[in-house]
C-alpha positions in Angstrom: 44.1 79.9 93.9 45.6 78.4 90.8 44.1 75.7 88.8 44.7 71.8 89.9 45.3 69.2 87.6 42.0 66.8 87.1 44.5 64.2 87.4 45.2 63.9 91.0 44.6 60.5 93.2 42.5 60.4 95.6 44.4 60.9 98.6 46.0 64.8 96.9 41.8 64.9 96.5 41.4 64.4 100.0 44.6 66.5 101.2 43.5 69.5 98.7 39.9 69.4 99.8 40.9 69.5 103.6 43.1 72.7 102.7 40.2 74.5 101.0 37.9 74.0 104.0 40.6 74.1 106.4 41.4 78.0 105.3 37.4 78.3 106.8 36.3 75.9 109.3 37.4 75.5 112.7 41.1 75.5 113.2 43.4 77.4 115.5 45.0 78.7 112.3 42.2 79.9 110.6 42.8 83.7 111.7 46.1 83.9 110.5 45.5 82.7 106.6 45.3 85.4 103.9 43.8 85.6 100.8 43.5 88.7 97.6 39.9 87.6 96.6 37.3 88.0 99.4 33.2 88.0 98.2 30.8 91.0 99.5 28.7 88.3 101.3 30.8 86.5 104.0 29.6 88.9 106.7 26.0 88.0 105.8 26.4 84.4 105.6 28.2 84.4 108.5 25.5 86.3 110.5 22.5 84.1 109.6 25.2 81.0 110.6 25.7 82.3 113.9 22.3 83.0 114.8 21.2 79.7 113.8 23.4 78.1 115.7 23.1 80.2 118.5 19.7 78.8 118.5 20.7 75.6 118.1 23.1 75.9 121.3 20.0 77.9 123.5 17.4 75.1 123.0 19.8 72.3 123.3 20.8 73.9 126.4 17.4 74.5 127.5 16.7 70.8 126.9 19.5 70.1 129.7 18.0 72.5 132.3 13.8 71.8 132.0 13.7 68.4 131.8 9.8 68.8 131.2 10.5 70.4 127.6 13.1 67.9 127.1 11.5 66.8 123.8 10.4 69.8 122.5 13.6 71.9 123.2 16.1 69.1 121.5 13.6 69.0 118.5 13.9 73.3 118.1 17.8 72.4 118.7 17.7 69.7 115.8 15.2 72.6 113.3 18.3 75.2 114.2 21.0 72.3 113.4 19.3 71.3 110.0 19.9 75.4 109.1 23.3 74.9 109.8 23.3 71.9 107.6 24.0 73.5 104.2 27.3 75.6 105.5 28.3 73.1 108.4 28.4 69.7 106.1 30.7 71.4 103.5 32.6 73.9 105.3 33.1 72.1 108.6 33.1 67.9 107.8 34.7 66.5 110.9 32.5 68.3 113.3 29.5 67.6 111.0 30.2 64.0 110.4 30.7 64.3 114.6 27.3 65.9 115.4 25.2 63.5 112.5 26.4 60.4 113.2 24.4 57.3 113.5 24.5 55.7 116.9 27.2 52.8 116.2 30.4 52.4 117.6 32.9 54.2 115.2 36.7 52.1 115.1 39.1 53.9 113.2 41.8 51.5 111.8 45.6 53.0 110.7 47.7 50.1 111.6 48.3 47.3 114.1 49.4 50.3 116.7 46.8 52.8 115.7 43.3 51.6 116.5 41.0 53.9 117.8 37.4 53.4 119.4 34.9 55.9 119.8 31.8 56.1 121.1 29.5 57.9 119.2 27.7 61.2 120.2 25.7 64.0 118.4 21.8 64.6 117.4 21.0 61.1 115.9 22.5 59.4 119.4 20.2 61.8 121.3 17.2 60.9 119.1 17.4 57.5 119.9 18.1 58.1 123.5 15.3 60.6 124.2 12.3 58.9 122.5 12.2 56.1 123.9 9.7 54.3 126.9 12.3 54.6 129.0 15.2 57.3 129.2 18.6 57.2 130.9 18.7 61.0 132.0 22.4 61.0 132.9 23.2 59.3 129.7 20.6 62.2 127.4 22.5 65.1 129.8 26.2 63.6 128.8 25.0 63.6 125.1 23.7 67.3 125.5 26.6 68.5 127.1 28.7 66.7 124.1 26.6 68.4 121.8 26.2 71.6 123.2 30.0 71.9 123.6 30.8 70.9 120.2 28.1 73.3 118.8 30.0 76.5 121.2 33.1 75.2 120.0 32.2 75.5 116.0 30.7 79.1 116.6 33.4 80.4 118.1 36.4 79.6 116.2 34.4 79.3 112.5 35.7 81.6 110.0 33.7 83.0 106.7 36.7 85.5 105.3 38.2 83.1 103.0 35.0 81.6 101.3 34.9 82.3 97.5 31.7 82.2 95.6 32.8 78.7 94.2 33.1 77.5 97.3 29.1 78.6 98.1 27.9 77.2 94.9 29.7 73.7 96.0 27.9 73.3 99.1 24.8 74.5 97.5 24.5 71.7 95.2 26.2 69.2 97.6 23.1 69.7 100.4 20.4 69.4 97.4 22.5 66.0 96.9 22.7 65.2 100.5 18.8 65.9 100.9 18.2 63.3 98.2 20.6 60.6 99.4 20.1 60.5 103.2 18.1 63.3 103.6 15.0 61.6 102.4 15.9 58.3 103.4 15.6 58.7 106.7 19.3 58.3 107.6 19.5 61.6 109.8 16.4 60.4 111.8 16.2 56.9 112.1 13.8 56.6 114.8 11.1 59.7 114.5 11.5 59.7 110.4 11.1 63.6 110.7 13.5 63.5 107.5 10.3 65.3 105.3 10.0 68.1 107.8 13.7 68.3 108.5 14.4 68.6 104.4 12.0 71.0 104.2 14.6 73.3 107.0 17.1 72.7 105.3 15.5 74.0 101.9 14.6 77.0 103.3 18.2 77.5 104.8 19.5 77.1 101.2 16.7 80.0 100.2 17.9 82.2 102.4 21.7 81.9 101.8 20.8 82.1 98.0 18.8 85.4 98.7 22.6 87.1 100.1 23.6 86.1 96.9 20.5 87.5 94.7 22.8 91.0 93.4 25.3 88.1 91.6 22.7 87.4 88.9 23.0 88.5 86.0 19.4 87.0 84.6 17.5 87.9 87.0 14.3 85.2 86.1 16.9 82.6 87.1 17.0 83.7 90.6 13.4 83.8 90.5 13.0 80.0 89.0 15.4 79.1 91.8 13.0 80.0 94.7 10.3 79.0 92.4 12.0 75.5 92.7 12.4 75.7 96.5 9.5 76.5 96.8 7.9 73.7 94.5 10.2 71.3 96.1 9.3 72.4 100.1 5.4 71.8 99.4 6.1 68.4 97.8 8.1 67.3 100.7 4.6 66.5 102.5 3.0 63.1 103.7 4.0 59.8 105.6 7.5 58.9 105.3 6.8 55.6 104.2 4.9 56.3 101.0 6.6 60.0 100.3 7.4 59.3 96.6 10.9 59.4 96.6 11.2 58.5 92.8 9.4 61.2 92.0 10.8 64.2 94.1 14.5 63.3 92.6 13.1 62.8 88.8 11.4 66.3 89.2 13.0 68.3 91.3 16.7 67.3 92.5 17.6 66.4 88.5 16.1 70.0 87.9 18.0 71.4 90.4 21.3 70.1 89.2 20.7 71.7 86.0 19.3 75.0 87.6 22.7 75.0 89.7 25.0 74.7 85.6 22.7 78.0 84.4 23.9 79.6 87.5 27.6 78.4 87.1 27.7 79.8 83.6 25.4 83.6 84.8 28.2 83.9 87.3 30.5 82.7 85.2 32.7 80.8 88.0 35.5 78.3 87.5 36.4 75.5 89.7 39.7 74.1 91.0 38.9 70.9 90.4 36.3 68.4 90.9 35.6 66.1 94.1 33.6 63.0 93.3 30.7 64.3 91.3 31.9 66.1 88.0 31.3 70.1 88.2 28.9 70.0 85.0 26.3 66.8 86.5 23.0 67.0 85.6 22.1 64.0 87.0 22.6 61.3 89.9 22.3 58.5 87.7 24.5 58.7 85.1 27.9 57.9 83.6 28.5 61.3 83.8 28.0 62.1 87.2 31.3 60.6 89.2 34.8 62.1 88.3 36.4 58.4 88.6 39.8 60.1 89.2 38.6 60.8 92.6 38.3 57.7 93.7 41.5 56.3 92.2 44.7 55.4 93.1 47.7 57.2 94.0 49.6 58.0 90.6 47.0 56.4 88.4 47.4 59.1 85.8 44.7 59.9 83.3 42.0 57.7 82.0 42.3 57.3 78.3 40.5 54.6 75.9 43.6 53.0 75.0 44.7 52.4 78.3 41.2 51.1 79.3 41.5 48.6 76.0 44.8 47.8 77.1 43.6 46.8 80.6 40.7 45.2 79.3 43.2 42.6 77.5 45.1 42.1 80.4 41.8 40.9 82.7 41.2 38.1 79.9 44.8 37.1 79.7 45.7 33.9 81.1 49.3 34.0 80.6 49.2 36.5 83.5 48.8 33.6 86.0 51.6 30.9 87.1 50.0 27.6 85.3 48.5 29.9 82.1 44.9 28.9 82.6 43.7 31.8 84.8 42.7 35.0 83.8 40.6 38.1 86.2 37.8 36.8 83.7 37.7 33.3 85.0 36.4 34.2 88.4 34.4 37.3 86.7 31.6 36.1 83.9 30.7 38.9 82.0 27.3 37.2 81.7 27.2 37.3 85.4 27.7 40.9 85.9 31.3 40.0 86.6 30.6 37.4 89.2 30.7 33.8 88.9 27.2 32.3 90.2 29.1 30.5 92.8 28.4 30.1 96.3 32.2 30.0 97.2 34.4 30.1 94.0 37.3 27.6 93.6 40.8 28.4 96.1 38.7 31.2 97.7 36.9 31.7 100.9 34.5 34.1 100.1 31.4 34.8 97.3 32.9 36.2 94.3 31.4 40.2 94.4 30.5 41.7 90.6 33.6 44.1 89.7 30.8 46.3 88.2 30.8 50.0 89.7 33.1 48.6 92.2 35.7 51.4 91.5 33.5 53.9 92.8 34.2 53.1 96.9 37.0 53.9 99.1 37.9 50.3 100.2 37.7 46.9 98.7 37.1 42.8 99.3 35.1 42.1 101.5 37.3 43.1 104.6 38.6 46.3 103.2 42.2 45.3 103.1 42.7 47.5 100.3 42.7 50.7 99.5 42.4 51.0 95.9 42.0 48.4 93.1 45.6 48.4 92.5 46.2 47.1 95.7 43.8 44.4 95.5 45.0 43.5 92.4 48.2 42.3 94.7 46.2 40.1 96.5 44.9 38.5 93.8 48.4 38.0 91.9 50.0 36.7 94.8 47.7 34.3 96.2 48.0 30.5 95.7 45.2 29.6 94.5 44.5 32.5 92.4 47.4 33.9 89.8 50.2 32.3 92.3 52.8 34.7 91.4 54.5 37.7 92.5 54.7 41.3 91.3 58.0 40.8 89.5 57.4 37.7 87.3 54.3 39.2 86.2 56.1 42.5 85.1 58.7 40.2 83.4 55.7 37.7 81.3 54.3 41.0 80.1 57.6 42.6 78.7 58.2 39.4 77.2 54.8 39.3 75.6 55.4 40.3 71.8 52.1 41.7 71.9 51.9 44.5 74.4 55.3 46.8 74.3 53.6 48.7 72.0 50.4 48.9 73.3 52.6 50.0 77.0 54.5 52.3 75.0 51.9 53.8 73.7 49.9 54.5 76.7 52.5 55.1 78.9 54.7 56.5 76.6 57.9 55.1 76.5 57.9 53.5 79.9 59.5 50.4 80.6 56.5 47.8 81.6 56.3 47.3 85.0 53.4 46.0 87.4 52.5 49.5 88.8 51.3 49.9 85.0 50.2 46.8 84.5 47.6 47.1 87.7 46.8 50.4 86.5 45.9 49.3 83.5 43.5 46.3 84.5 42.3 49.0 87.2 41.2 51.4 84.5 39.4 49.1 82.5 37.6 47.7 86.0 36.8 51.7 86.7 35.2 52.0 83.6 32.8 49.4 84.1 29.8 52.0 85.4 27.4 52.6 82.7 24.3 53.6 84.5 22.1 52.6 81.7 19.3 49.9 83.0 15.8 50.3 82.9 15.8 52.3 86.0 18.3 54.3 85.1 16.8 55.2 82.0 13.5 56.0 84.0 14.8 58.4 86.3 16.8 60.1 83.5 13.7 60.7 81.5 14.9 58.7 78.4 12.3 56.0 79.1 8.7 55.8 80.4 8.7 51.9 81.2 8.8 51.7 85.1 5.6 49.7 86.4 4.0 51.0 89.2 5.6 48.2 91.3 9.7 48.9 90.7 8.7 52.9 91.3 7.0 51.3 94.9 10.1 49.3 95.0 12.6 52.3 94.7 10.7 53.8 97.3 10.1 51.6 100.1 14.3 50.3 99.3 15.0 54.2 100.1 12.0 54.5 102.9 10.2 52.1 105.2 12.9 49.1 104.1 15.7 51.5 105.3 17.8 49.3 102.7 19.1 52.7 100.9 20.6 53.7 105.2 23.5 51.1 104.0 22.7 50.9 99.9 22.7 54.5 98.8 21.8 55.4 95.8 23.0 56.0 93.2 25.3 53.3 93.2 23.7 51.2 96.2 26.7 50.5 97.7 27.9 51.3 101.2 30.0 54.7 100.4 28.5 57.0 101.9 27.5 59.9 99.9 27.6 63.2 99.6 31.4 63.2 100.2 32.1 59.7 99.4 35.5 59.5 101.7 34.2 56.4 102.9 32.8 52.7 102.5 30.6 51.2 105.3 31.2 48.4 106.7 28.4 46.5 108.6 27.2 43.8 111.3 24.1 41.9 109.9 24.5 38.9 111.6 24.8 36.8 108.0 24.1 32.9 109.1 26.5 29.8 108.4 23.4 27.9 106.7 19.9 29.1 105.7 18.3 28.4 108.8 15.8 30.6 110.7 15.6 28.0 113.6 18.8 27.5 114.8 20.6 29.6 113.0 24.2 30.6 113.7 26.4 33.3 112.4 29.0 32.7 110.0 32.1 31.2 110.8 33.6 34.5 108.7 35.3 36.8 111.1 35.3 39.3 108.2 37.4 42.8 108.8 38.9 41.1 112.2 40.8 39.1 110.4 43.2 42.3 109.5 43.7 43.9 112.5 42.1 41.8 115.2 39.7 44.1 116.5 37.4 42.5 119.1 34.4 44.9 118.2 35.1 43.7 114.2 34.4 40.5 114.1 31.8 39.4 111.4 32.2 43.1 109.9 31.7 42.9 105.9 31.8 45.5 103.5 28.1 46.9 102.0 28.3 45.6 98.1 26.6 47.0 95.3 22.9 45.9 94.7 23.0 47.0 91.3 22.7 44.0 88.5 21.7 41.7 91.9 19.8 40.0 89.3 22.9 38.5 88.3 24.9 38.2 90.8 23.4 35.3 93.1 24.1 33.6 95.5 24.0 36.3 98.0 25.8 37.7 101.3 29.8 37.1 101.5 29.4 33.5 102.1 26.5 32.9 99.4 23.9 31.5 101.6 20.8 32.8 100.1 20.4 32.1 96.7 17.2 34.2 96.1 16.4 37.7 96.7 12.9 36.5 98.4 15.4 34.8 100.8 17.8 37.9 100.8 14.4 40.1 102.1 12.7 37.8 104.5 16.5 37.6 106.4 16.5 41.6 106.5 12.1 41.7 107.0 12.9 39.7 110.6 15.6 41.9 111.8 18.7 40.4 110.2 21.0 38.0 112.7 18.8 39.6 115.5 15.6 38.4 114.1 16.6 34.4 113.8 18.2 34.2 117.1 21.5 35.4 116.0 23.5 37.2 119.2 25.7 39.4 117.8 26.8 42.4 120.2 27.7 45.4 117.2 24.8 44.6 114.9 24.8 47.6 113.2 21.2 47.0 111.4 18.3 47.9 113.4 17.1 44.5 115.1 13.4 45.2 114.8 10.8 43.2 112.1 10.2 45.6 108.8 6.8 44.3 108.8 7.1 44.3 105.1 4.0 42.6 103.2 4.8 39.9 100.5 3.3 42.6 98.1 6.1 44.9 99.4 8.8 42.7 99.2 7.8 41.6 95.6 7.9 45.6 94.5 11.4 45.9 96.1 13.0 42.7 94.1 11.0 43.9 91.1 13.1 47.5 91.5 16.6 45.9 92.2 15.7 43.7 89.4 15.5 46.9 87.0 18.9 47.8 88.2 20.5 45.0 85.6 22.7 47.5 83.1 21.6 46.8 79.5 25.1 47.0 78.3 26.0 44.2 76.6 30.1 43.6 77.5 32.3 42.1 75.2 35.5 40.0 75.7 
């Protein structure tokens, strides 16, 4: 395969990364693809895959036939399924996502004529249905017959001929990521919160796959420090969810892994194609070094260089952009604020102004998701009436006129005529570059500091464990796109209310991501922001009706919209109390408080 420019939008990084697993996941055309290089361990890996989800297939099916052993056969199905993880979420994505998914309704949005509806299915909708006081047994036996025919499906048409030993050493490293993201959170098992146990499967998968591979060392005591590792990493995963030290485990074992996963990229001495969201060489979760930004750009962005960020920087503060010359991107995003505006609604708009920091690392932005890239919202804002109240065109024209900034274009783009594709860019690429994963926590976790109090370590784990905050906020970023294949940014139904009011409260007048394609089971839908710098960023929730984080908890500690009375049909957070203590919720503010970045930003 030849080498692919670093420079590719994210849509190419989407269409390229579907053709690399296409050529080995299910697909009618999978046969008929050929390739020079094949490794020596596809029949191996592809033998330990089909017996574990043979097993998973057996005991699922068993589950459908003695009802008595109903329980205990879908949990054995759900151990064989979690062996399958590490090849099946990177080889196979569609019918992973299909068989993980949490038990919400799933609308898929193209346009106005291409809306579709799905009900959801798989092991997390048969969790939920099976534990409960009372079960639905023709509703469980749809789900297992769902399951168990996607399961037959996969094993029969899955292909291993064309994997390549980059290709192994991706998904490696993306299920160590996935185990520390929502593995651990409890996102695969929101209702038993068997996520220790099931990690500790999935670990020993990964050992066993790495073993096929033990004749590609060169340095032998790194293939011993590896199971070392796994092994180190399999005993720690031990205890009650809801004080397993979360903190901990991804300090001292998934950053070690990271780095154990370069030695073995330079002993084998592979080369990539390109990268996906997180950068081939990361050694970390937190850090500016981690995300590839050009992933998550738009079409035709081009490379990220400092001039062009310097150049887009000047553009955000420049009020000449706008139709009366007094409003800049800067006057609606305070540096000081963490790019916000400490507003509860901000002047000629209808909703809280969110902090532009880390924002370019989702799939989808304002609150609705009506864009698709910074670029584009960058549209909105030009055009709208009471923000720059102009259009594309004059914009492009006030620039080229600008003494100032032909050079600057010319130098950047080199030798372009200014237009407001560049111009958008440019802003874009200095909003992108606003991700410096430097505050106290991330310094913490990084090992640069020792300053975390025993409190914002509690914090970080009860926000990733018994809060379930980090099943919508997941780290790193603590937004809502979903990691480890970051294709997508949640949206949610929390049931936010028109006026602080736990009496007789009603929901916000906000119809949120309805409002762009009028989809009845959208309405109140928002987008899951960033809680990093929330210190900053009050007053909180799209319409800014909390203006503290105590408030901000106690609304998510009864249940959300649910808990105060709120009827709302699609909640997608769990309606039950949290039954966090006021000690608990003071750790959690004090660890979203040590999320502020200790940048200082300059205009």
């Amino acid at each position: 395969m030849t080498q692919f420019s670093l420079n590719l939008n994210k849509e190419a990084y989407f269409m390229i990364s579907l053709f690399i697993i296409s050529i080995i996941s299910v697909t009618s055309c999978s046969e008929q693809v050929k390739t020079p290089e094949k490794i020596p361990y596809n029949n191996q890996m592809k033998e330990q895959f089909i017996d574990d989800i043979t097993m998973a297939i057996n005991t699922l099916d068993s589950a459908r036939t003695n009802t008595g052993d109903l329980k205990k056969n879908f949990l054995k199905s759900r151990k064989y399924f979690k062996k399958t993880e590490p090849i099946l979420a990177s080889l196979d994505i569609e019918n992973y996502g299909f068989l993980n998914q949490p038990n919400i309704l799933k609308i898929e949005e193209e346009d106005y004529t291409d809306i579709k509806i799905k009900n959801p299915s798989g092991y997390q909708v048969l969790e939920e249905e099976i534990f409960t006081e009372q079960i639905d047994t023709i509703v469980i036996n749809k789900h297992l017959d769902l399951v168990s025919n996607r399961l037959k499906l996969i094993k029969k048409n899955i292909s291993f001929n064309h994997i390549k030993t980059y290709h192994f050493l991706w998904l490696l490293r993306k299920s160590i990521i996935q185990i520390s993201l929502t593995g651990i959170t409890g996102f695969d098992s929101p209702v038993l919160e068997n996520s220790l146990e099931e990690s500790k499967t999935v670990y020993q998968s990964l050992k066993t796959y790495l073993a096929i591979f033990e004749k590609e060392f060169k340095n032998k005591k790194l293939f011993d420090h590896w199971n070392t590792e796994i092994d180190a990493s399999i005993s720690d995963l031990k205890g009650d969810f809801n004080t397993f030290n979360r903190y901990d485990f991804i300090k001292n074992h998934t950053h070690k892994q990271l780095e154990l996963w370069n030695k073995i990229v330079a002993d084998w001495n592979v080369s990539f194609p390109f990268e996906l969201a997180i950068k081939n060489d990361a050694t970390s979760l937190f850090s500016a070094n981690t995300y590839n930004n050009t992933y998550f750009a738009d079409r035709n962005s081009g490379k990220t260089t400092p001039e062009k960020i310097a150049l887009g920087k000047k553009l955000f503060y420049d009020t000449n952009l706008s139709s009366d010359k007094k409003i800049s991107c800067a006057t609606c995003h305070h540096l000081d604020k963490a790019f916000t505006d400490g507003l509860k609604i901000g002047a000629g708009v209808t909703r809280n102004t969110p902090t532009l920091l880390y924002s370019g690392l989702q799939q989808a932005f304002f609150y609705d998701k009506r864009a698709g890239s910074l670029e584009g919202q960058i549209i909105a804002v030009v055009e709208n009436e009471n923000e720059f109240h102009t259009d594309l065109e004059t914009l492009g024209k006030v620039v080229a006129q600008d003494s100032s900034y032909p050079k600057e274009f010319n130098t950047v783009f080199k030798n372009q005529k200014v237009n407001n594709a560049q111009i958008r860019n440019a802003i874009a690429s200095y909003i992108r570059s606003l991700a410096p994963f430097n505050s106290k926590f991330d310094q913490n976790i990084n090992g640069i500091e020792n300053t975390l109090t025993k409190s914002e370590i509690n914090g970080f784990n009860l926000f990733n464990g018994k809060a379930k905050c980090a099943t919508c906020h997941f780290a790193p970023i603590f937004n809502g796109t979903v990691p480890p294949n970051y294709r997508e940014s949640e949206i949610e139904l929390i049931g936010v209310p028109k006026e602080n009011d736990t009496i007789n409260a009603t929901i916000s007048e906000d119809l949120g991501r309805y409002d762009v394609y009028k989809t009845e089971q959208r309405k109140h839908f928002f987008k899951t922001s960033t809680v990093r710098n929330v210190s900053k960023t009050g007053p909180y929730m799209h319409n800014g009706v909390y203006q503290t984080l105590e408030e901000v908890l106690d609304f998510y500690n009864r249940g959300g919209g649910a808990g105060i009375g709120i009827d709302a049909t699609y909640q997608t957070l769990p309606p039950d109390p949290l039954h966090l203590s006021k000690e608990e919720i003071k750790d959690i503010i004090a660890f979203m408080n040590s999320l502020e970045d200790q940048t200082k930003y300059e205009n």
